[in-house]
C-alpha positions in Angstrom: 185.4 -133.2 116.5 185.8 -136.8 117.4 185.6 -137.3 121.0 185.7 -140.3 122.9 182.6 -141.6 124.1 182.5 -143.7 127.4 178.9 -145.0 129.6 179.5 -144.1 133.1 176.0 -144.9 134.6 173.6 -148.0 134.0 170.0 -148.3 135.1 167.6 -151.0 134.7 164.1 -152.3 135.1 163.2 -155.6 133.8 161.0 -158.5 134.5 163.9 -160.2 136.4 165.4 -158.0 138.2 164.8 -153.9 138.9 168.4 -152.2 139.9 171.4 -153.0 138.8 172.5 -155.1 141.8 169.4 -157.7 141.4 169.9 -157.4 137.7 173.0 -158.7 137.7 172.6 -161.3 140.0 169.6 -162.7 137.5 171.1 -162.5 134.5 174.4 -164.4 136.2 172.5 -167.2 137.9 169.6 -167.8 134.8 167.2 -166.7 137.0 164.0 -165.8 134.4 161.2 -163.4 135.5 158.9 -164.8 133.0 155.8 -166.0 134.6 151.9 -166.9 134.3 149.9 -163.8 133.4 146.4 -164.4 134.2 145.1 -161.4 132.8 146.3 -162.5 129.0 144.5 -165.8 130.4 141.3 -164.4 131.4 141.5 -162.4 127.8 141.5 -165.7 125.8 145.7 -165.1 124.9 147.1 -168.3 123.3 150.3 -167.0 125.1 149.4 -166.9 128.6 152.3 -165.6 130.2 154.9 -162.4 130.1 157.9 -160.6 131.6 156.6 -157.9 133.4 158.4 -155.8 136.2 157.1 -155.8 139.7 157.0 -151.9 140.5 156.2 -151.7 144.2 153.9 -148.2 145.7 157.0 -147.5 147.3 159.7 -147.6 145.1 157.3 -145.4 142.1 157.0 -143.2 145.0 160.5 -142.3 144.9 160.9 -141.1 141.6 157.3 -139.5 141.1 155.6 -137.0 143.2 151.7 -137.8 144.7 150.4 -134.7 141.8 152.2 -136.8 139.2 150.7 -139.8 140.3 147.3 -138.2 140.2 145.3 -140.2 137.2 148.8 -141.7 136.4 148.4 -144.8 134.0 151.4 -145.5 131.6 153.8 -148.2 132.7 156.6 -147.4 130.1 157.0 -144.0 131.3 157.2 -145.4 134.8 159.6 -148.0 133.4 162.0 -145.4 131.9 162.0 -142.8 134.3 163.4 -145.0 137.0 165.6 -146.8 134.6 166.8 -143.3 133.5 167.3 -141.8 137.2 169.2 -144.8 138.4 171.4 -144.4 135.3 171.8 -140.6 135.8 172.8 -141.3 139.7 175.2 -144.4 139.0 177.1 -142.0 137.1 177.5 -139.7 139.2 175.3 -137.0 138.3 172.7 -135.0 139.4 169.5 -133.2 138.8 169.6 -129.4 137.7 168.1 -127.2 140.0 167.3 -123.3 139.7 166.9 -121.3 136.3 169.6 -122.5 134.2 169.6 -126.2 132.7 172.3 -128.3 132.0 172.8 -127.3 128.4 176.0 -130.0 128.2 173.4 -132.7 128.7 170.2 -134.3 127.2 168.5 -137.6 126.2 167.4 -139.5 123.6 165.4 -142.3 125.3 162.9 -144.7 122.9 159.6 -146.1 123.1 157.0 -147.9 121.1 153.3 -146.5 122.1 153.6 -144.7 125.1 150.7 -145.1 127.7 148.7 -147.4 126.1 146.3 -147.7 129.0 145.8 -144.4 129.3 144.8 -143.8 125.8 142.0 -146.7 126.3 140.8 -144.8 129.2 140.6 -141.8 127.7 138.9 -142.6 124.5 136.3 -143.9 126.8 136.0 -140.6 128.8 135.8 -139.1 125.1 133.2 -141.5 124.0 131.0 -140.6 126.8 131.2 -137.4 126.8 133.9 -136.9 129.8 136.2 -134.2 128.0 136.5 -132.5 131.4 137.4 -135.9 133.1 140.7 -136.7 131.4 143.4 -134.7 133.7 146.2 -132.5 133.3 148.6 -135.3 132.3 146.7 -136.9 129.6 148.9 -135.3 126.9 152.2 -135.4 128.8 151.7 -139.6 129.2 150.2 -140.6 125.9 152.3 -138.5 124.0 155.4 -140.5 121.9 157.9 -138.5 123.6 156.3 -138.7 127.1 158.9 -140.7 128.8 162.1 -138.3 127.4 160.1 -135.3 128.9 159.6 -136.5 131.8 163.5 -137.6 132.2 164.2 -133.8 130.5 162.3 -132.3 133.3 163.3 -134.2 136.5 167.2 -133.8 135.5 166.8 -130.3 133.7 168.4 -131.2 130.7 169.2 -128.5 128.8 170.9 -130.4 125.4 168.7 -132.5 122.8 165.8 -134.1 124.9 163.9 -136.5 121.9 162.2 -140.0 121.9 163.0 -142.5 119.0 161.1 -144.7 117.9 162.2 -148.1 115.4 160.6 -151.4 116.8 163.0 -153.6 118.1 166.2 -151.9 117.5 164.7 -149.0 119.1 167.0 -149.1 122.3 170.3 -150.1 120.4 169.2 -147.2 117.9 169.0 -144.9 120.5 172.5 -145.0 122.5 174.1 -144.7 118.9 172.3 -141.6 118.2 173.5 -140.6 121.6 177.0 -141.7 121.1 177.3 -139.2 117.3 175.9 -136.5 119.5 178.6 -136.6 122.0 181.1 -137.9 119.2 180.7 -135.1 117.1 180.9 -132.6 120.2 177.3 -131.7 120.4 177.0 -132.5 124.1 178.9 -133.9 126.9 176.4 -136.2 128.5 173.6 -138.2 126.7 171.2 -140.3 128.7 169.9 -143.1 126.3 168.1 -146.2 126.3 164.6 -147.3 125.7 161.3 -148.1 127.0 158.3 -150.3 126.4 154.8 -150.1 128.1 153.0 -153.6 129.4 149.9 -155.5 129.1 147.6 -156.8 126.9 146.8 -153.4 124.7 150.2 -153.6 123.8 151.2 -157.8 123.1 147.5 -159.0 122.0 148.9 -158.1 118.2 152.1 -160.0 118.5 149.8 -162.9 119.5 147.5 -162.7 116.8 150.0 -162.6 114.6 151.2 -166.2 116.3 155.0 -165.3 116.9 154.6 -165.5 120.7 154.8 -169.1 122.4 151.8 -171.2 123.8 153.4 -174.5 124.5 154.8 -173.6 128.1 151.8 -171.7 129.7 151.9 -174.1 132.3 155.6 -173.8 132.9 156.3 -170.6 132.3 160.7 -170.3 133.1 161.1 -172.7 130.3 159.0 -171.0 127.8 161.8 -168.2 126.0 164.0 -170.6 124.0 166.3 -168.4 121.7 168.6 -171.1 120.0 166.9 -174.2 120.7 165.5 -177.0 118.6 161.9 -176.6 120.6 161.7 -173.0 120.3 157.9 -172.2 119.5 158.0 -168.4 119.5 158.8 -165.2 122.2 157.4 -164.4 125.3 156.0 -160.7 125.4 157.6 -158.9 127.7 158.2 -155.1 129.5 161.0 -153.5 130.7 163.4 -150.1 130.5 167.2 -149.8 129.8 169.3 -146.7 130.4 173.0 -145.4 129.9 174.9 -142.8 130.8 177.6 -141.9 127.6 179.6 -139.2 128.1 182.7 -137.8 126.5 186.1 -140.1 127.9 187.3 -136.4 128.2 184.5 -135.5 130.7 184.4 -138.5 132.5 188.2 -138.5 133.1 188.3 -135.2 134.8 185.3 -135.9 137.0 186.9 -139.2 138.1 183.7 -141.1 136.7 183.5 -144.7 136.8 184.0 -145.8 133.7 181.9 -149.1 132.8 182.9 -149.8 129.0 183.7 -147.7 125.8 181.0 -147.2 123.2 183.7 -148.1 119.6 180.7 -147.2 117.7 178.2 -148.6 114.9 175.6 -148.9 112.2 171.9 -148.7 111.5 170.6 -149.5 107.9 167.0 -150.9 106.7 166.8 -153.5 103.7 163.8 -151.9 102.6 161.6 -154.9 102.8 163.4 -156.0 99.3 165.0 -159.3 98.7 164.1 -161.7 101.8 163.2 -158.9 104.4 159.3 -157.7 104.8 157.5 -156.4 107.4 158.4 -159.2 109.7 161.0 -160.7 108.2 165.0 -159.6 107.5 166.7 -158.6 104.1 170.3 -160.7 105.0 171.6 -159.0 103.0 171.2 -156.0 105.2 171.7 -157.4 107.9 175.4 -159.3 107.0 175.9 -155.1 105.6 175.1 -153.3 108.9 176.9 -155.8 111.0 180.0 -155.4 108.3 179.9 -151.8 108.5 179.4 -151.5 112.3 183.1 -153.5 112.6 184.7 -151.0 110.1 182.7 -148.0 111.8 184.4 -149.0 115.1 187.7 -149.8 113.7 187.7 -153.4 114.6 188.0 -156.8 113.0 185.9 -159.9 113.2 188.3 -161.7 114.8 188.8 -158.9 117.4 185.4 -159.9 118.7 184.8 -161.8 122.2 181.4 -161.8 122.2 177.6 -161.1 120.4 174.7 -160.3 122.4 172.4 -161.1 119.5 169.1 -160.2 119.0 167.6 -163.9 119.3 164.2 -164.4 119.5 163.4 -167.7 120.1 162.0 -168.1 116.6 162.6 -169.7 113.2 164.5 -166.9 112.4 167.0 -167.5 115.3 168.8 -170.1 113.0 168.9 -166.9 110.2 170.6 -164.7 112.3 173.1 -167.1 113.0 173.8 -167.3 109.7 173.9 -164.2 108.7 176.4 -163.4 111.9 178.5 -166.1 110.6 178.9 -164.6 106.8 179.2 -161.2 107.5 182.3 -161.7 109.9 183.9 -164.7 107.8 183.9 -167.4 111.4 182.2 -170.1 112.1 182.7 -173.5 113.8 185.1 -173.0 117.0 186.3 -169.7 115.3 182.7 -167.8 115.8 182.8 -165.7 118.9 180.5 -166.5 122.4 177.5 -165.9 121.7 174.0 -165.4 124.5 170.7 -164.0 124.5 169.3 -162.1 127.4 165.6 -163.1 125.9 166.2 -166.8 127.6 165.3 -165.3 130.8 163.0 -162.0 129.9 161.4 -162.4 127.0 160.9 -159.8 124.0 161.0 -156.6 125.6 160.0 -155.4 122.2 161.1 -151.5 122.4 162.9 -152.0 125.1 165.3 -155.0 123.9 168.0 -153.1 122.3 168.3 -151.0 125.7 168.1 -153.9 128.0 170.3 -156.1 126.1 172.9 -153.1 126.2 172.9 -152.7 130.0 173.7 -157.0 130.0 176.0 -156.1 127.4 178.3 -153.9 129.2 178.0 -155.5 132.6 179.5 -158.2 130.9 182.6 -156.3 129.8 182.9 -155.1 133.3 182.1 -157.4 135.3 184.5 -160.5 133.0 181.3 -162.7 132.5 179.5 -164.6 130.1 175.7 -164.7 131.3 174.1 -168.4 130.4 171.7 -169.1 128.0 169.4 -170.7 129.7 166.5 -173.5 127.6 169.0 -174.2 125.4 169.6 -178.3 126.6 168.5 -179.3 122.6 170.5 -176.8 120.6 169.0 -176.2 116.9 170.8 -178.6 114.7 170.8 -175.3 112.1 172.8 -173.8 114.4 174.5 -175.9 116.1 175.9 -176.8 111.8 176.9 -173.3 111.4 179.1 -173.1 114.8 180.6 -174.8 117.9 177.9 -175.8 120.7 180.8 -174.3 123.0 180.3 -171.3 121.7 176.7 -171.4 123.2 177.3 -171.4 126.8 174.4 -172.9 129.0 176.3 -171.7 132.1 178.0 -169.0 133.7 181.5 -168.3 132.1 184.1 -165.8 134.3 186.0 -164.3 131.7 187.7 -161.1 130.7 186.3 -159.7 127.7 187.7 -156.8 125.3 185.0 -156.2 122.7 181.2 -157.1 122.9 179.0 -156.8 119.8 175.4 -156.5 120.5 172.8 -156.3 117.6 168.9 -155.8 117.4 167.1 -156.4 114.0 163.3 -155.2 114.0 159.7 -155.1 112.5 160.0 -152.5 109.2 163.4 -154.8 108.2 165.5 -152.6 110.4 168.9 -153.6 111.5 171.0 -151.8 114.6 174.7 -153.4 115.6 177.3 -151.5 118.6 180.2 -152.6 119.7 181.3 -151.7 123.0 184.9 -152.5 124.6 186.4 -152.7 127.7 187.8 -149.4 129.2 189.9 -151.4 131.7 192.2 -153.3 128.9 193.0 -149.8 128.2 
């Protein structure tokens, strides 16, 4: 089979904004939800501050019952589960009740280390002698595919329910395995996206390893950087992503909303050979997988409005540039618009790929290009290789047809999608 595979439901939670509506309006107006963490502080962090999502009592209380509160501790799990749910209800759809699950339907939803916290509290219970004290849940929240359970079980899904997990590209990983499933015939529905836990436990390695910025501790908003000459290095940050793909078919006779069309995609690895390593890319693989995600989706460089690039706000943001530039022949007022959500969010590590997605697509629907926002010195590396114009600073109104979003990751792991408007249909 080769079905048709549209996203008819969004959800989001991320530093800036949590629901689509206050999303939107963040990412529209450069509004940043980076700010000073003084927990990293107190912990002796060179970076001192992060993106992390203000959950309120309230609103966790509307997606989670008092038991499964009870000795609750993993924020990614949180994170995904209401990024999931909103997604699931934007679209439309509803949770499975009874005996009989929705067999059409399932998820594959990504994370890094799932409840981080939780494991640090129960390895202290073990260590002193507390087996009895670690609760029912322990299991369900530290284990990797906590957060896809728990979406499986809330919406009874009765079709794949799985968690991925590939660094970075993790979220843009995910709705492309979601998008074969459905493609191929599979399933109908697919909930995907990604998730990534907060705090210390989880960032204090990326700071070690000195790729996360010091130099703006006291001024936090202008700390994330991508694509400018003073970038010094990410801000670690939290978040969740979620879509909705389903089959055009399905959609079309349910009179679903339809936000954008998923044209399809590559993942490939340059096994650490060449210039890639651990922490750094093969370009070769990188120029290959964007290559083959254009051919995969039928398109052509030039049919490309805009990248949503990966765009870290590191030495290597110049190298991506390049490699964008070779592997689609453009450059100089030819090369496409081109933004990075990170400006105003940080890494959301895991969650990235899935985050940058949800941006993605509102972009095709809503005929915008979000600003990137810290960029006032562009990199002169970049800035060789194409147009400043093509960098926009401020909010652009325009229709868009085709969006190419890609996420490159720890391991030398490389993920690009292209998503198109369904309303130039």
């Amino acid at each position: 089979m080769d079905n048709r595979v549209v996203i008819t439901g969004l959800g989001v939670v991320a530093p800036n904004g949590i629901g689509l509506k206050s999303f939107t309006q963040a990412i529209q107006h450069g509004v940043s939800g980076i700010k000073y963490d003084p927990q990293l502080a107190q912990l002796g962090f060179s970076c001192q501050i992060s993106g992390t999502p203000e959950l309120s009592d309230e609103l966790i209380s509307r997606y989670f019952t008092p038991l499964e509160l009870k000795n609750f501790n993993s924020t990614g799990i949180l994170y995904g589960v209401i990024a999931g749910m909103d997604a699931w209800h934007d679209a439309g759809l509803r949770s499975r009740e009874g005996d009989e699950p929705d067999w059409d339907s399932g998820t594959i939803f990504g994370t890094g280390t799932s409840g981080i916290d939780k494991f640090r509290e129960s390895i202290y219970k073990i260590d002193e002698q507390q087996i009895r004290k670690l609760g029912s849940t322990v299991v369900a929240q530290t284990m990797a595919s906590g957060v896809s359970a728990y979406l499986g079980g809330k919406l009874g899904l009765g079709n794949q329910v799985t968690t991925n997990s590939s660094a970075c590209i993790t979220g843009t990983e995910s709705i492309l395995m979601a998008y074969e499933r459905i493609k191929s015939g599979q399933a109908i529905t697919m909930l995907a996206g990604s998730t990534s836990d907060s705090g210390p436990y989880i960032w204090a390695g990326f700071d070690a390893l000195k790729v996360c910025t010091y130099k703006h501790n006291e001024s936090p908003e202008k700390a994330s950087r991508p694509m400018s000459e003073s970038a010094s290095g990410f801000v670690p940050s939290s978040g969740a992503g979620a879509l909705v793909l389903e089959s055009l078919d399905s959609a079309l006779s349910r009179g679903a909303r339809i936000y954008a069309e998923v044209l399809g995609g590559n993942i490939n690895s340059g096994g650490q050979l060449g210039t890639g390593s651990m922490t750094a890319p093969n370009n070769t693989a990188v120029q290959r997988c964007i290559k083959a995600a254009l051919i995969n989706a039928g398109i052509e460089a030039k049919d490309i409005d805009a990248i949503n690039g990966h765009l870290t706000a590191t030495a290597k943001d110049a190298v991506e540039i390049r490699n964008w530039s070779l592997a689609l022949g453009l450059e100089g007022t030819e090369f496409p618009l081109i933004n990075s959500l990170k400006s105003t969010i940080g890494h959301c590590l895991t969650a990235a790929g899935s985050l940058e997605s949800v941006a993605s697509v509102l972009q095709l629907d809503q005929g915008f290009i979000f600003p990137n926002v810290n960029c006032e010195d562009l990199n002169p590396e970049i800035t060789s290789i194409i147009n400043a114009q093509k960098i926009p600073v401020k909010l652009l109104k325009k229709d868009l047809n085709i969006v190419a979003k890609a996420s490159f990751g720890f391991g030398d792991v490389n993920a690009c999608i292209i998503f198109k408007s369904y309303k130039n249909e």
